[in-house]
N, CA, C and O atoms as a DFTB+ gen file, in Angstrom:
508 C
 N C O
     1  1     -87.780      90.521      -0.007
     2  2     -88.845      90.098       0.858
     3  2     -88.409      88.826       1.574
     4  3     -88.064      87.869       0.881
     5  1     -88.397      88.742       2.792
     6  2     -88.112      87.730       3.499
     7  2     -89.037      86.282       3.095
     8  3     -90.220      86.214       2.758
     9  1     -88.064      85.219       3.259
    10  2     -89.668      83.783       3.248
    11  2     -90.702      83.689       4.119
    12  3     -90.584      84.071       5.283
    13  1     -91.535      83.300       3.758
    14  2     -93.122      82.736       4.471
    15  2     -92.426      81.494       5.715
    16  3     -91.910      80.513       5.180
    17  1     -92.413      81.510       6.691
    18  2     -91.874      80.098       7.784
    19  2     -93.006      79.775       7.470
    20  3     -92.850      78.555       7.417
    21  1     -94.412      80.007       7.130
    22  2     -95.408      78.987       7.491
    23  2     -95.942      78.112       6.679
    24  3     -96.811      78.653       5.995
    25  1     -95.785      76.792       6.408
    26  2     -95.955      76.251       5.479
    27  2     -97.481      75.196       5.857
    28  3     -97.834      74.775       6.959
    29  1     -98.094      75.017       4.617
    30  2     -99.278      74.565       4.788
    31  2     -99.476      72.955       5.657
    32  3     -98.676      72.060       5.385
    33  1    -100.229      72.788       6.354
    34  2    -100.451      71.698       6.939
    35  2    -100.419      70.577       6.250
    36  3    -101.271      70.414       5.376
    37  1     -99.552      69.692       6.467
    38  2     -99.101      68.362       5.749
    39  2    -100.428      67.034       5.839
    40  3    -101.397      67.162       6.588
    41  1    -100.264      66.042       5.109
    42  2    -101.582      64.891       5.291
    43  2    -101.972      64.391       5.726
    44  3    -103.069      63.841       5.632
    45  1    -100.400      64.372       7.098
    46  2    -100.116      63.535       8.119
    47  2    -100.841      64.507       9.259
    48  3    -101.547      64.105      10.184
    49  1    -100.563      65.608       9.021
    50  2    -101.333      66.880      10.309
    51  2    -102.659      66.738      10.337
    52  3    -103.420      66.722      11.304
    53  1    -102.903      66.622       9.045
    54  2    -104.800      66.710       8.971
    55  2    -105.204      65.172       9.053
    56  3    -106.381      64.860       9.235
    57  1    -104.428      64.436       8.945
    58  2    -104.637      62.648       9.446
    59  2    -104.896      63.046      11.032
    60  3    -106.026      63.024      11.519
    61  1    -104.029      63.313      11.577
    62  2    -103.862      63.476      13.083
    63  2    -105.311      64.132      14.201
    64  3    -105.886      63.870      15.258
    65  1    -105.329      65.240      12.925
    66  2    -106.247      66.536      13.169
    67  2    -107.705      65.707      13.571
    68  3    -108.417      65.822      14.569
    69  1    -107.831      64.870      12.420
    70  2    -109.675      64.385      12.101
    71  2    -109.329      62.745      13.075
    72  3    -110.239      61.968      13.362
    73  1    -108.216      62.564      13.358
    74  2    -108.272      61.603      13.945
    75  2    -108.756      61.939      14.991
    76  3    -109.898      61.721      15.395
    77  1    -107.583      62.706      15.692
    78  2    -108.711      63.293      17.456
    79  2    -109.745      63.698      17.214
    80  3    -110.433      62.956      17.915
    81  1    -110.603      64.527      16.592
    82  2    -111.348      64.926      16.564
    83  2    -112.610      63.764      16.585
    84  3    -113.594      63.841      17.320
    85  1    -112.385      62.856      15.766
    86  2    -113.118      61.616      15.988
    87  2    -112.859      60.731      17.450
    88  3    -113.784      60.353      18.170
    89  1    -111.722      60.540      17.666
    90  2    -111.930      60.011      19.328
    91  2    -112.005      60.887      20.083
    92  3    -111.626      60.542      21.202
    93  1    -112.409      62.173      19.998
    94  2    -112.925      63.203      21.010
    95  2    -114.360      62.848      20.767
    96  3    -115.063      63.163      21.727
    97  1    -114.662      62.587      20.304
    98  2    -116.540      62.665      19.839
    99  2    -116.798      61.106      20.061
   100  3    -117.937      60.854      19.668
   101  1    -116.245      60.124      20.481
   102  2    -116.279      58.959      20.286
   103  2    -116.119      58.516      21.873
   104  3    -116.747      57.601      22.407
   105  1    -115.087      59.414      22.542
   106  2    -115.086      59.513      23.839
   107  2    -116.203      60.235      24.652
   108  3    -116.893      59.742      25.544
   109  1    -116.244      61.701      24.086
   110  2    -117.928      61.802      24.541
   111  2    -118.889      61.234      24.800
   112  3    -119.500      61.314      25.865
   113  1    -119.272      60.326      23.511
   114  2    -120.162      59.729      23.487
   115  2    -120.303      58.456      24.709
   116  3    -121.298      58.359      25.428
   117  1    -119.130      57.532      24.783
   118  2    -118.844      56.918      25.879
   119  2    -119.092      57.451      27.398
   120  3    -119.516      56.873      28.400
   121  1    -118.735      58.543      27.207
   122  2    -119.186      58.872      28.946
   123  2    -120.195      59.419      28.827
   124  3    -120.335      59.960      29.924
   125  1    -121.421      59.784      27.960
   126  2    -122.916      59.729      27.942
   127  2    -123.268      58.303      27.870
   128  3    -124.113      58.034      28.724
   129  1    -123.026      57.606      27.375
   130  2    -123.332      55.940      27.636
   131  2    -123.256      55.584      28.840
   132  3    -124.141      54.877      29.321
   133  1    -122.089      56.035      29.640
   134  2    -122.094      55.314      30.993
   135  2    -122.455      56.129      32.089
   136  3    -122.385      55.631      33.213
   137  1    -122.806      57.227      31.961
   138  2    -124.180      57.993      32.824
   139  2    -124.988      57.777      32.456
   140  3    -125.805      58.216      33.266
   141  1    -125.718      57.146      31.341
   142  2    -126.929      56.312      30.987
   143  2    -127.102      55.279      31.841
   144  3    -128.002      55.088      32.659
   145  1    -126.043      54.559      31.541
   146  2    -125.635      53.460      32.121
   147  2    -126.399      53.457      33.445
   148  3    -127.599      53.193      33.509
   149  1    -125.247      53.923      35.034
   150  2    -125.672      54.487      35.859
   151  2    -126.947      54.768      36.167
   152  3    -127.471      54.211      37.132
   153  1    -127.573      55.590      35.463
   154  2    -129.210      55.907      35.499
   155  2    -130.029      54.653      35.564
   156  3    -130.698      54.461      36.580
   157  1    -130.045      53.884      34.705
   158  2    -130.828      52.640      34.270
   159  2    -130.435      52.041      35.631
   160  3    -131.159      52.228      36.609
   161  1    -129.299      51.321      35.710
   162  2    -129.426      50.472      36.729
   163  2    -129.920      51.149      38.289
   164  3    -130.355      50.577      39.289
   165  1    -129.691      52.383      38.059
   166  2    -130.318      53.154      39.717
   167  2    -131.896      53.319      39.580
   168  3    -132.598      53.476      40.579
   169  1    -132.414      53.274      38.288
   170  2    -133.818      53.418      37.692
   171  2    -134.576      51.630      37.977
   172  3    -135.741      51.352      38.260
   173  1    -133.318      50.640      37.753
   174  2    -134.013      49.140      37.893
   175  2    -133.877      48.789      39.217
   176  3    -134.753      48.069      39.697
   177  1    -132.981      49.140      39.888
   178  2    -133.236      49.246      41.607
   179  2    -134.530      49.610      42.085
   180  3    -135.373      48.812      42.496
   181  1    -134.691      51.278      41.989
   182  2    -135.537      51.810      42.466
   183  2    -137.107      50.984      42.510
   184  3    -137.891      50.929      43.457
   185  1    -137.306      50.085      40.463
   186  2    -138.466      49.675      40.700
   187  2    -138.389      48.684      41.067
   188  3    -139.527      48.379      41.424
   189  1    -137.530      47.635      41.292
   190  2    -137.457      46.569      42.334
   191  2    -137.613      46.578      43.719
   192  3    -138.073      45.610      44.325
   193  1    -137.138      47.961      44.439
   194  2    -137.327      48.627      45.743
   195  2    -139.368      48.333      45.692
   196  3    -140.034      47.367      46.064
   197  1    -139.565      48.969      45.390
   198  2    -141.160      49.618      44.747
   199  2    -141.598      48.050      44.684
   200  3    -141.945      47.578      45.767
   201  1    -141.614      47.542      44.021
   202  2    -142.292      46.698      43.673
   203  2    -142.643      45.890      45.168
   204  3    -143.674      45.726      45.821
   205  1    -141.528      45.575      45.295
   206  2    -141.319      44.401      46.664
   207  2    -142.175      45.169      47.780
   208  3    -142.782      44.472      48.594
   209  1    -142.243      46.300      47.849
   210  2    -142.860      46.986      49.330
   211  2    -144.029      47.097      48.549
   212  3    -144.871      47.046      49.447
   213  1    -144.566      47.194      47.664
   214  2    -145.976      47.247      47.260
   215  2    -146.643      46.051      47.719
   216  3    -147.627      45.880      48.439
   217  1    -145.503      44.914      46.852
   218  2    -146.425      43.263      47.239
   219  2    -146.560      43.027      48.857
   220  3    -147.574      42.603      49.412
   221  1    -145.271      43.404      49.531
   222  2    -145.599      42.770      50.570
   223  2    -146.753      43.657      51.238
   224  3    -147.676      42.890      51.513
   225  1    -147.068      44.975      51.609
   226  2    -147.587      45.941      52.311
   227  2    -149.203      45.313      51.389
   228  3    -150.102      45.055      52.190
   229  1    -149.461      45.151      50.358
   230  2    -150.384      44.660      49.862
   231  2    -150.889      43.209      50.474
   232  3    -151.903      42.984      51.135
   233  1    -149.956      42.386      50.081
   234  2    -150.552      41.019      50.589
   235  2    -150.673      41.381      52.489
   236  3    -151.826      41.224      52.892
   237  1    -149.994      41.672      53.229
   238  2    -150.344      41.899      54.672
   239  2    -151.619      42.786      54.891
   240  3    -152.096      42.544      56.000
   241  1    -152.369      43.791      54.157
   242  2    -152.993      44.711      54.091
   243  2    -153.901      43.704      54.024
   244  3    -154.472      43.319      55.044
   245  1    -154.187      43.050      52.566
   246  2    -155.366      42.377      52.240
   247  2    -155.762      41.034      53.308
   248  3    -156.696      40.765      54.064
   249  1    -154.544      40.417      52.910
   250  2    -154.754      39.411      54.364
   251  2    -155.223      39.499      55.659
   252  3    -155.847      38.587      56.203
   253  1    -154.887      40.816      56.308
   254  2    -155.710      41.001      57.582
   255  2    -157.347      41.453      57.950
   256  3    -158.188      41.111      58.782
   257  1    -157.255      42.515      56.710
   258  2    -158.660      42.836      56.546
   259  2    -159.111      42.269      55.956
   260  3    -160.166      42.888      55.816
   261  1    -159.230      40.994      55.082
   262  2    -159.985      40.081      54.571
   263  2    -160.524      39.160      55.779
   264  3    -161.636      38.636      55.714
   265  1    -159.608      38.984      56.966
   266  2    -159.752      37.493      57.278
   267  2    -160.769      38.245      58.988
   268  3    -161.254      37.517      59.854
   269  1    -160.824      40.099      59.000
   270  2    -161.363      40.447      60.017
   271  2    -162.535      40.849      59.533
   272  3    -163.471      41.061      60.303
   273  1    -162.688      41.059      57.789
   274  2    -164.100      40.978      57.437
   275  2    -164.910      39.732      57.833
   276  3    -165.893      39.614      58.565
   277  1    -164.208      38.849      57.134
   278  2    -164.920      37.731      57.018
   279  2    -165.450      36.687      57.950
   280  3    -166.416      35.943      57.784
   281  1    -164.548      36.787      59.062
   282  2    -165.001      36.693      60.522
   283  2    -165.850      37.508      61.219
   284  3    -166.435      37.049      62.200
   285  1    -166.115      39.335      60.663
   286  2    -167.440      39.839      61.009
   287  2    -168.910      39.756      60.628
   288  3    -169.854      40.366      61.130
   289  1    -168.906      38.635      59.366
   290  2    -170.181      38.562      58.925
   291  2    -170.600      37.781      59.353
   292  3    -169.701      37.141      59.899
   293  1    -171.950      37.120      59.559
   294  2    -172.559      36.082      59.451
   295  2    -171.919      34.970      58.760
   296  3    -171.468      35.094      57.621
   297  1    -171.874      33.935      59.395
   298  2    -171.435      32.152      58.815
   299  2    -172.328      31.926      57.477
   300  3    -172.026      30.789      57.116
   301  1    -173.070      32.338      56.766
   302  2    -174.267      31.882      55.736
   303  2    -173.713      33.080      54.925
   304  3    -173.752      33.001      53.697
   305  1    -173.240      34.095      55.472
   306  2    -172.757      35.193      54.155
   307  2    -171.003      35.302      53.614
   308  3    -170.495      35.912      52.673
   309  1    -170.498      34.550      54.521
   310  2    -168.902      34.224      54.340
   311  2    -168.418      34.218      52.975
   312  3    -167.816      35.080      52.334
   313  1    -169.047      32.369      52.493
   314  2    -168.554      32.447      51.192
   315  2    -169.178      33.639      50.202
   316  3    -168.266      33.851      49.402
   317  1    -169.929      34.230      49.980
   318  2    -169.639      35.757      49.065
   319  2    -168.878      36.757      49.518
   320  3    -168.128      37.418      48.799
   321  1    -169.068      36.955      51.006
   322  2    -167.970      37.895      50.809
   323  2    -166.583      37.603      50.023
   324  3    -165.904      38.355      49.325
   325  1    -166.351      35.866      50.483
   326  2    -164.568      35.920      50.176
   327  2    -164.219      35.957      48.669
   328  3    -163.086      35.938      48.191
   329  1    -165.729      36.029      47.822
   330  2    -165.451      35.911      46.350
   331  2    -165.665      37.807      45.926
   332  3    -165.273      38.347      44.891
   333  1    -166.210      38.307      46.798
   334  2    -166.127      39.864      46.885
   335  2    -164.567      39.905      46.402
   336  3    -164.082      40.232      45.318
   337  1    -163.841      39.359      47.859
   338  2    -162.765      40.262      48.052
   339  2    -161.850      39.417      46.911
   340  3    -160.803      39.923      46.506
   341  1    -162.279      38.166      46.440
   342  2    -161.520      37.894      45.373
   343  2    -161.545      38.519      43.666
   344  3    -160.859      38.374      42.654
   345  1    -162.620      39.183      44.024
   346  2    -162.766      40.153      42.804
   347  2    -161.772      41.430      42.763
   348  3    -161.056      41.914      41.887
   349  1    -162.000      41.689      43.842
   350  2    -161.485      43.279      44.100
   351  2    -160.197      43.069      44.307
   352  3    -159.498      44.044      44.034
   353  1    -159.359      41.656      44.896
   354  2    -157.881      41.709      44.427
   355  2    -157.477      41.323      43.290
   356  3    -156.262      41.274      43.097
   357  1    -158.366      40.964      42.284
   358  2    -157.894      40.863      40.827
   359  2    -157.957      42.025      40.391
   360  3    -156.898      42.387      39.876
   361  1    -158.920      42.912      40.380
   362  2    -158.876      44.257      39.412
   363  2    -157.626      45.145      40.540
   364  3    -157.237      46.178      39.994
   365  1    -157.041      44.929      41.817
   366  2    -155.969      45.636      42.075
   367  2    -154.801      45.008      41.028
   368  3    -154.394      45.633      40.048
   369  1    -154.372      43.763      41.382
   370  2    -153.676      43.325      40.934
   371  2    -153.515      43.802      39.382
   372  3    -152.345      44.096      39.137
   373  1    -154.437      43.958      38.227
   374  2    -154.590      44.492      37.091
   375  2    -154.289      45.915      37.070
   376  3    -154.318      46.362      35.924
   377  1    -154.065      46.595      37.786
   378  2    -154.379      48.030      37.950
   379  2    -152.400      48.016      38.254
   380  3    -151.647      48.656      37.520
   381  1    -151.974      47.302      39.258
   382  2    -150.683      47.378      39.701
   383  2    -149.903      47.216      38.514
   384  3    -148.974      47.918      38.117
   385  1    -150.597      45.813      37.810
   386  2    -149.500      45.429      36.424
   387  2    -149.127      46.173      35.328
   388  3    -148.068      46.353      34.727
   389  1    -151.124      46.856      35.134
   390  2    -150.321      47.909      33.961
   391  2    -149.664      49.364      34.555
   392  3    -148.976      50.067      33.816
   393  1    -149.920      49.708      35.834
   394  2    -148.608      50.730      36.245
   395  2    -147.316      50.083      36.266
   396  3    -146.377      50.876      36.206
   397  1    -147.024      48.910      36.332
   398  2    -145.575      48.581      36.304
   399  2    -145.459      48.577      34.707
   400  3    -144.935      49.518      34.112
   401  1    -145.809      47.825      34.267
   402  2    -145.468      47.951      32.452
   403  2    -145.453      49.235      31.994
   404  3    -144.878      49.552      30.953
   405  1    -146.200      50.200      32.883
   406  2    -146.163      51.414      31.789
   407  2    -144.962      52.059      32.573
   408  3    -144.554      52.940      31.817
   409  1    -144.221      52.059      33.670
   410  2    -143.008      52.212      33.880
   411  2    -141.683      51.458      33.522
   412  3    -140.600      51.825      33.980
   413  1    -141.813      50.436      32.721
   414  2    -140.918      49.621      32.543
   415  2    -141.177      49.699      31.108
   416  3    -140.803      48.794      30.361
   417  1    -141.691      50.555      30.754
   418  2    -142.272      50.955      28.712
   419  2    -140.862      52.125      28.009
   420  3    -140.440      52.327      26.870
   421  1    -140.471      52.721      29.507
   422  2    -139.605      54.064      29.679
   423  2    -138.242      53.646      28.910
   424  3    -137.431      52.859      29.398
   425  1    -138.066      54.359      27.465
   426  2    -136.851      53.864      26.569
   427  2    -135.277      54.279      27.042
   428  3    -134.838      55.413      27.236
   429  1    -134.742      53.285      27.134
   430  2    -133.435      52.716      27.860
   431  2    -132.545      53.554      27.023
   432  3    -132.801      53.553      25.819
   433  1    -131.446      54.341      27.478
   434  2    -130.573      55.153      26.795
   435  2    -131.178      56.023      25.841
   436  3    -130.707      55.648      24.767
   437  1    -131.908      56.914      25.638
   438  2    -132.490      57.596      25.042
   439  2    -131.381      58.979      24.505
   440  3    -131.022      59.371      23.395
   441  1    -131.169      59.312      25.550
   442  2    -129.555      60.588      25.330
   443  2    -128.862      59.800      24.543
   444  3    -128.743      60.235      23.398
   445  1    -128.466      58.998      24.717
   446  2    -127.008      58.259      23.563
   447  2    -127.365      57.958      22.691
   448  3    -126.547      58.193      21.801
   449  1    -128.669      57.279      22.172
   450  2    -129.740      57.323      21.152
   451  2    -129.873      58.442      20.217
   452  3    -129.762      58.529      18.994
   453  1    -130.087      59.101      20.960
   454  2    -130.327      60.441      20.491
   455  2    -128.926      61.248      19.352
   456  3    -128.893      61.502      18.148
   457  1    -128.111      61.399      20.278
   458  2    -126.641      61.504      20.249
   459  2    -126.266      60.901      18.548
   460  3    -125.766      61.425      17.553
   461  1    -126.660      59.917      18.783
   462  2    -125.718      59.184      18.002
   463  2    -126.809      59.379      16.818
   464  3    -126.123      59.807      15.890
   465  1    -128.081      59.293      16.387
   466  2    -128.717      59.843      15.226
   467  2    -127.993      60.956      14.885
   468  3    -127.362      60.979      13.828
   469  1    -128.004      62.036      15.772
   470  2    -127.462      63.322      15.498
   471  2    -125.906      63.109      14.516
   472  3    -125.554      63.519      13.410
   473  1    -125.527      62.612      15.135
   474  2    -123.926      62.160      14.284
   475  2    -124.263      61.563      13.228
   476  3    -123.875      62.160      12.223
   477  1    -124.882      60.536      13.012
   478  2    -125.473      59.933      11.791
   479  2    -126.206      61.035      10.781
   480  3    -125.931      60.898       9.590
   481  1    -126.865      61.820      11.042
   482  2    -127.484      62.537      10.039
   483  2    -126.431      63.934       9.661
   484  3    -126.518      64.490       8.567
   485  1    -125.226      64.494      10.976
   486  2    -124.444      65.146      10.575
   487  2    -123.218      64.619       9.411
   488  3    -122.646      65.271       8.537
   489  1    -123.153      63.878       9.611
   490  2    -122.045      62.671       8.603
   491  2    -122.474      62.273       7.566
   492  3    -121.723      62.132       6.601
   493  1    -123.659      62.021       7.513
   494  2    -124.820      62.152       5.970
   495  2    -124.994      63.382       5.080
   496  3    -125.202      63.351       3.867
   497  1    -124.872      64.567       5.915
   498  2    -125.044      65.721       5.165
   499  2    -123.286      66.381       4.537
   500  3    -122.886      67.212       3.721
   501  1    -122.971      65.864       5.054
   502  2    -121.400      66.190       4.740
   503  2    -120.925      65.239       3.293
   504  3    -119.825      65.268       2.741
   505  1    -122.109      64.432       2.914
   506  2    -121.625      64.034       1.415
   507  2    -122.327      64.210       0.067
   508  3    -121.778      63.834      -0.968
């Protein structure tokens, strides 16, 4: 009977083996981090975009029609109106803040988060 050429994988092969295999999964993970990445900062643009055209289009909005109300009323009814309209830009203003907080509530890297539990609880069950 002829010999077997194939001889079993040495300590150094399966060193090698679980080594890549770990910076393959380690590299993955890195380029889900930095399309996270990417996202977030195109996500903190966007609400900085937003924000700024809200305030200004707001304060010019309120400012003009406040100051063409308040010049249409009667001189003796002025000061209530202008505490009207100082009411009604506080409850905007309240209304704007918690839509920004509840967009800025939105959890930062969540995929790589994710990701990486997954590895953690696969690496846990393996002992």
């Amino acid at each position: 009977m002829a010999p077997n050429n194939h001889e079993p994988p040495g300590l150094g092969h399966l060193g090698r083996s679980v080594a890549r295999t770990a910076f393959g999964a380690v590299r993955n993970r890195a380029e889900l981090l930095s399309v996270e990445w990417q996202e977030q900062r195109a996500h903190l643009v966007e609400l900085q975009v937003w924000t700024v055209v809200l305030v200004f289009a707001s304060v010019m909005t309120a400012a003009l029609l406040t100051g063409i109300i308040i010049f249409a009323v009667p001189p003796g009814a002025r000061l209530y109106v202008a505490g009207g309209f100082a009411l009604l830009y506080l409850v905007a203003a309240l209304a704007a803040g918690m839509t920004l907080r509840k967009r800025l509530q939105r959890e930062a890297f969540s995929e790589s988060l994710g990701q990486l539990r997954k590895d953690t609880a696969w690496v846990e069950s393996l002992e």
